[in-house]
N, C-alpha and C positions, 0 to 999 in steps of 0.2 A: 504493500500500500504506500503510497508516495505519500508526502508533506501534504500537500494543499489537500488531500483525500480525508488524510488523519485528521486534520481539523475540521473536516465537514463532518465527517462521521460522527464526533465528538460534538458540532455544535447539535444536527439533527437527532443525537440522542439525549441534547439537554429537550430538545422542543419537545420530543415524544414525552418524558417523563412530566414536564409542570403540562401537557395535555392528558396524562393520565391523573395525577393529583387534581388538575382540575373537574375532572370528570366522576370523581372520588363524592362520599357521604358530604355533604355539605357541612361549615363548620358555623359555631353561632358569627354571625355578622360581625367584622371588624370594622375599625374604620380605614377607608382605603391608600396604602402606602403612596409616597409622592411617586411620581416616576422615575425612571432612572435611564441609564444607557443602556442601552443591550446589546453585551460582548457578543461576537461572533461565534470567539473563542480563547482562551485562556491566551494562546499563543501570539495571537491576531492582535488582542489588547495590550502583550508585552512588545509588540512589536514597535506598536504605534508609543508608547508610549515610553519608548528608550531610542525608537529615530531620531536621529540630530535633523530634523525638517528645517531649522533656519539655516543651515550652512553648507545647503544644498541650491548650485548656481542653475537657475530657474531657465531654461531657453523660451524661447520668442515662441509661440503657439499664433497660430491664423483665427482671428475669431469668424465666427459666423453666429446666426441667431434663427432659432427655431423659429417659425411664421407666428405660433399662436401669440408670440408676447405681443401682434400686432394682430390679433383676435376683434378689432373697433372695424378692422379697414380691411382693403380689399389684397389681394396680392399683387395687383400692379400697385397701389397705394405702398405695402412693404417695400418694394424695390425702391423704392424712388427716398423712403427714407431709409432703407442699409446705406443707398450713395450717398449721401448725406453725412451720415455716422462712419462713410469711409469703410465699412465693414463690408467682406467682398466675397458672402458666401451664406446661404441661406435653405433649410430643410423645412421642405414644403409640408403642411398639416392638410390630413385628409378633409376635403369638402368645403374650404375658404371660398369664401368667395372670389371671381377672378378679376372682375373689374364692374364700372356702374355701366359701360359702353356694351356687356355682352350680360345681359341682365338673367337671373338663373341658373348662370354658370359657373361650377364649383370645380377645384382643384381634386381631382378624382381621376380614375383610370376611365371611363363614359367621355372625357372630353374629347371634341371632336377632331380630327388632324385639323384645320381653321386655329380651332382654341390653342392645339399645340404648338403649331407657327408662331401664334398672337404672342403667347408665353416664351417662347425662345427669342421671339426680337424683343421683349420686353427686358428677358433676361444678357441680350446683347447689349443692347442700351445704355443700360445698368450698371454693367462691369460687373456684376453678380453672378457667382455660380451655382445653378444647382445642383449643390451634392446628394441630399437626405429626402427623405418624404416617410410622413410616421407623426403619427402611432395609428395605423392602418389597421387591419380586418384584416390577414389574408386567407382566410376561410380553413377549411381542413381540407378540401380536394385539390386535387394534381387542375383540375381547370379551375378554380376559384384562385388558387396560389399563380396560377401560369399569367392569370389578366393583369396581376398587380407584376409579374415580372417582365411581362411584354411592355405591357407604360412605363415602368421605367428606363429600359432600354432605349425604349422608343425616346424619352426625355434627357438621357443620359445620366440619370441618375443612377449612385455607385452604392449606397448605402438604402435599405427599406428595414426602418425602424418597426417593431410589432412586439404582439405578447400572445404566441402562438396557442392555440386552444388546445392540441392534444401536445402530448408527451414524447411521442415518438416521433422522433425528428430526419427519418430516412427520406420521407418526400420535398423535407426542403434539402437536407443535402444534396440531394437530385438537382434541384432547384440552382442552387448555388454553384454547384462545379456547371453547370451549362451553359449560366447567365453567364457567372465570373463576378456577382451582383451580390454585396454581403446582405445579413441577416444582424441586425443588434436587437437583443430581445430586451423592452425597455422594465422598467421598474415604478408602476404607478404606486400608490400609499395602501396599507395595509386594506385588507379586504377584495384585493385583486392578487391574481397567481403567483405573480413575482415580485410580489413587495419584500419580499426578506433574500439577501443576497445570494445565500445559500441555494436557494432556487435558482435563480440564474441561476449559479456555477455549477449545480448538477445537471442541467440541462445544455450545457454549452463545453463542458468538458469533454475529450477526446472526439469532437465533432471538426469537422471540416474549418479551418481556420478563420474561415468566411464567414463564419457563425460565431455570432459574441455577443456584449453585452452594449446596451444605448446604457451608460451610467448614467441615473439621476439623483444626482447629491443629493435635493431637498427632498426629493418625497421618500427617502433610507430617513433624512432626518425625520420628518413627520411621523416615520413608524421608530422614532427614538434609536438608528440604527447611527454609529458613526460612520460617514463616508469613509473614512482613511481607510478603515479597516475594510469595508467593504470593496476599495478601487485596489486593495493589497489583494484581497483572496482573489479577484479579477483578474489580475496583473498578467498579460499576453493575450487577454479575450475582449478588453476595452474596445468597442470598434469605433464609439459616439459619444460625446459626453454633452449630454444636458445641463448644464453648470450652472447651484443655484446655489445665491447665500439665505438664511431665515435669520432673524432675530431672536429663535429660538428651536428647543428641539421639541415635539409634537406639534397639536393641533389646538395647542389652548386659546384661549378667547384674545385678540391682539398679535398675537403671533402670524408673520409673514412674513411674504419675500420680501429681502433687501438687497440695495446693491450689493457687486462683489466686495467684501471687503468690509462692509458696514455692520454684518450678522457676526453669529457664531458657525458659521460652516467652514470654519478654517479652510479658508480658500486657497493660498499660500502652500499650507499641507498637502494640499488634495495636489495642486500644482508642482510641489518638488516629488510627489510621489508619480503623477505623470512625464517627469521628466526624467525619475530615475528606470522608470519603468517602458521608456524611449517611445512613450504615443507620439503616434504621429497623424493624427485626427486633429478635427477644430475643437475649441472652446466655444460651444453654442451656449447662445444666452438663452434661456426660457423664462422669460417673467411674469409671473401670475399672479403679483399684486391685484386684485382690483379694484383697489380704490386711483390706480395712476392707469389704468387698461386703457383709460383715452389720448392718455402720452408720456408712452414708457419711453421715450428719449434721454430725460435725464436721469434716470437710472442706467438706464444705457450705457452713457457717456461717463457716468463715474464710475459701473464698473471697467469698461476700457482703460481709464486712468489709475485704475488699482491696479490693474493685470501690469501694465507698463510699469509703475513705480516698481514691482517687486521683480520686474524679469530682468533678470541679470544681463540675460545677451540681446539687449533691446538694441538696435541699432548694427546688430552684428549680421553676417550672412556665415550660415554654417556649409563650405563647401566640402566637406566631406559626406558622401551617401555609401550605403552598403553597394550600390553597384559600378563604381568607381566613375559614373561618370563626370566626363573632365579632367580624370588625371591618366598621365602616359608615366611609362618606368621604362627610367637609362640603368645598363649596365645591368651586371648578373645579381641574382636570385629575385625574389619578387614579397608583395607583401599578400598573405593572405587577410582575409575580412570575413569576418562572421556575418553571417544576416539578418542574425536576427537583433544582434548588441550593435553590428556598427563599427566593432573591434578589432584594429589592423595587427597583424601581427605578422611581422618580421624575419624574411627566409631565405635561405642560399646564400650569394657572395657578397661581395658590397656593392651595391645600385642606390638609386634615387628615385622615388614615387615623389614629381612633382604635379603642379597644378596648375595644366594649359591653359584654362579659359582667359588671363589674363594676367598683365605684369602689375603689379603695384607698387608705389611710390611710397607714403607713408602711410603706415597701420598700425593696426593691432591684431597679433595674432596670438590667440588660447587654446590651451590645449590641455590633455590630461595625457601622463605616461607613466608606464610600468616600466619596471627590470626585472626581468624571470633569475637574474644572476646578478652578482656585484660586481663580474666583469660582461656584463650587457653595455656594448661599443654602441652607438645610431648618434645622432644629431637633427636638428632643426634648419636647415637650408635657407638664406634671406637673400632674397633679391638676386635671383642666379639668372645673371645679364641676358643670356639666350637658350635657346631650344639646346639641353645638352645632347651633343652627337658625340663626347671623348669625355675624359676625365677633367679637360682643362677648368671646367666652371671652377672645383673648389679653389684654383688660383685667383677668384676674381667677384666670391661671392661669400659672407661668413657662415659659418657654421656655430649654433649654439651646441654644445658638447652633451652627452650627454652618456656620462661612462664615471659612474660611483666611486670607480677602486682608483682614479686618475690622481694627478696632484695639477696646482697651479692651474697653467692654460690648457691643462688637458682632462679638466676637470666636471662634472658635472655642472653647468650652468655656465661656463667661458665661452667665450667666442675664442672657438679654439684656435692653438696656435697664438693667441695676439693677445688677448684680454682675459687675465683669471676671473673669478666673481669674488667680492668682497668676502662672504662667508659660504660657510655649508649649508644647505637648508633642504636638501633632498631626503625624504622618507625612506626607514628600511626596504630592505629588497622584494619585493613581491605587493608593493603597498603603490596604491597610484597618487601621482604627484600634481600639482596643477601647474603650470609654466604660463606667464602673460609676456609676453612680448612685444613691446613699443619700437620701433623704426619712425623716428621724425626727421628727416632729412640727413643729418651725419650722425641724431644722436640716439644710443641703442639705451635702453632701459629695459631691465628682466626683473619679476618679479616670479618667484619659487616658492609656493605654497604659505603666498601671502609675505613674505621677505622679500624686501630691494636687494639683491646681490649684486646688482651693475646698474649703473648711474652713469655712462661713458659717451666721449663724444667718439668715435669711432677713427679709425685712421688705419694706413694698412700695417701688414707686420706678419713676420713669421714667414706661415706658406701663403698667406693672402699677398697678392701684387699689389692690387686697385681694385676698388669695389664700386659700382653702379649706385645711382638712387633710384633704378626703378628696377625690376626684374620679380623672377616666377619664384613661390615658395616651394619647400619639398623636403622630404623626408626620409632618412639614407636608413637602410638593414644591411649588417654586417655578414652577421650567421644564424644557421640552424640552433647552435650547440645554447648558446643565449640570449635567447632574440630579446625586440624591445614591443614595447605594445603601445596603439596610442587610439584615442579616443576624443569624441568632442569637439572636432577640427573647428572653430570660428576665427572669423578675422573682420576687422572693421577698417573701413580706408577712412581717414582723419585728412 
């Protein structure tokens, strides 16, 4: 039985037991206990509550916003306010109305090719994309399931949010390897099938990848469930997240949505858990206040403003992806990449994985690295003047070092060759390290897991000749025997 199993197991035999106690001789009348949270599971609650969640560097997420939080108006109406709010991505609700020019006509799989047209230049228009559509009906038969994946096709939507009626999930797997069209099965508030997280994740576990969960923070809160915990036991099944802050946990009298940030849905939390957890889905807004249902806008706009304050790599492009695209490798051995972390890891002889799309001038570039050994040899590549065809770049481009057992300039965090780093500041061997790296014109600034080690105005020296102010970044593997690993790739041009 695997981890994530043992804890399901354990939370479903707590639910069976207070369902048999309850079920039990009645006891004289108490008066009724305040509420409280409800653990997952013993493991889940130590998890969450020994995470270091603040000093976790948050990345940039794409927002988008579920249609309903514009539940007054029509769907051409929502589009015209996402461009507005700059927000450039939006998951259509079954049956909205489509506009006041085509009167009767709802957001449904019945609309007519006309209506679909109407909606596609709407949604060109716009700058808008439709990704989602949900919380939909897809019935239980192979033709009830097939009309909702035919419209979406036909719309190009990639994601159909739902809360599937039976249990056995072999017709939409059908569904899904055909389409190529995910499945996130959502989580309305207690009294519907998958209000407790647990559901999902029995139901979406060892199923086609394509099949996972629509996360909805508030209404886990509304049934007093913690999101953290719940987007942890989730963790590789997230396909959609409904992102919602409350001002408290139930459904007691005053209790609502708040902006992001404003509430107790530890927003933050849920966000460094989706970051360490590598989603790569939007942050859809769903607002269900109704006392603001006539203009959720400025809730809108200050959760935007919250997402921003806390995202670390705001303003950063992270050009590193699992499938390398953009980057070309000089010279022997190569770097492998995980697909599912992201995770480069470093093999055969010494080469360079750099980054064609473009040369840069002055940046920032971050990153995260491991040493599998303490003599793990690699480096950091800055400004490497042209396409390497020969060895000659390291004469003419630096190299941040990046080898534990070194001394001086040949040391973990030097510009090798030329510049030591003031001090040590690199992590035991097997432990990832953060590295920030500044290039402003001649002058190099490193900063190593939160330590300034170089302050320097750069100059040549050593095996450097002369070095460029514009050129391609990259990333050198030595060997098999101790490779290096890196992760996180962002850079920002200042």
């Amino acid at each position: 039985m695997n981890k994530k199993n043992a804890i399901l197991t354990s939370s479903l035999f707590g639910l069976c037991l207070i369902s048999l106690i309850s079920s039990g001789q009645q006891q004289a009348p108490q008066q009724a206990a305040p509420m409280q949270i409800r653990h997952i599971s013993p493991e889940l609650e130590k998890y969450v509550a020994t995470m270091n969640y603040k000093d976790v560097r948050i990345k940039k997420f794409p927002f988008a916003s579920e249609a309903y939080t514009f539940r007054r108006f029509t769907f051409a109406e929502t589009l015209i306010k996402l461009k507005e709010l700059g927000v450039g991505a939006v998951e259509a609700y079954d049956g909205q109305a489509l506009s006041a020019e085509l009167p009767g006509a709802g957001f449904n799989p019945n609309m007519t090719p006309e209506q679909m047209a109407k909606v596609k230049d709407w949604l060109k228009s716009s700058g808008v994309t439709l990704y989602g559509y949900g919380v939909v009906d897809i019935g239980r038969t192979e033709e009830s399931m097939r009309k909702v994946f035919d419209f979406a096709r036909k719309m190009g939507i990639r994601v159909i949010v739902c809360e599937p009626a039976d249990d056995d999930f072999t017709l939409l797997e059908k569904m899904v390897k055909e389409y190529n069209i995910k499945i996130a099965i959502h989580n309305h508030p207690p009294g519907s099938k998958y209000s407790q997280p647990e559901t999902v994740f029995s139901h979406v576990d060892g199923k086609d990848p394509r099949i996972g969960s629509c996360a909805d923070s508030g209404h886990w809160m509304r049934g007093w469930n913690d999101p953290r915990e719940a987007f942890k036991l989730l963790e590789g099944r997230i396909l959609d997240v409904h992102l919602k802050d409350r001002s408290d946990f139930g459904t007691a009298k005053g209790v609502d949505d708040t902006p992001w940030g404003a509430g107790k849905g530890t927003i933050r939390d849920l966000l460094a858990e989706l970051t360490l957890q590598e989603y790569d889905g939007y942050l859809t807004m769903e607002y269900e206040n109704q006392a603001e249902v006539g203009d959720p806008m400025p809730a809108f706009r200050k959760s935007i403003d919250y997402v921003k304050s806390i995202t670390y790599y705001e303003g950063y492009e992270r050009i590193f992806r699992p499938n390398k695209q953009g980057w070309n490798h000089y010279g022997p051995g190569y770097f492998e990449v995980d697909p599912k972390t992201g995770v480069l890891k470093g093999q055969g002889g010494m080469g360079l994985l750099w980054y064609s799309v473009k040369k840069y001038k002055d940046f920032v570039l971050e990153c995260d690295f491991k040493c599998s050994t303490k003599e793990t040899n690699s480096g950091i590549f800055l400004r490497v003047p042209d396409v390497p065809t020969s060895d000659d770049y390291i004469y003419h481009s630096f190299e941040i070092q990046i080898y534990d057992a070194g001394e001086g300039i040949h040391k973990t965090g030097a510009a090798y060759d030329v510049e030591a780093p003031k001090m040590s500041a690199f992590l035991p061997t097997g432990e990832w390290n953060h590295i920030k790296i500044e290039f402003r014109e001649k002058h190099l600034k490193i900063e190593l897991n939160n330590t300034l080690i170089m302050d320097w105005d750069a100059k040549p020296g050593g095996k450097v000749k002369d070095f460029a102010l514009e050129g391609y970044v990259g990333f050198q593997n030595h060997d098999s025997q101790s490779p290096p690993y890196f992760r996180n790739i962002y850079i920002k041009e200042l």
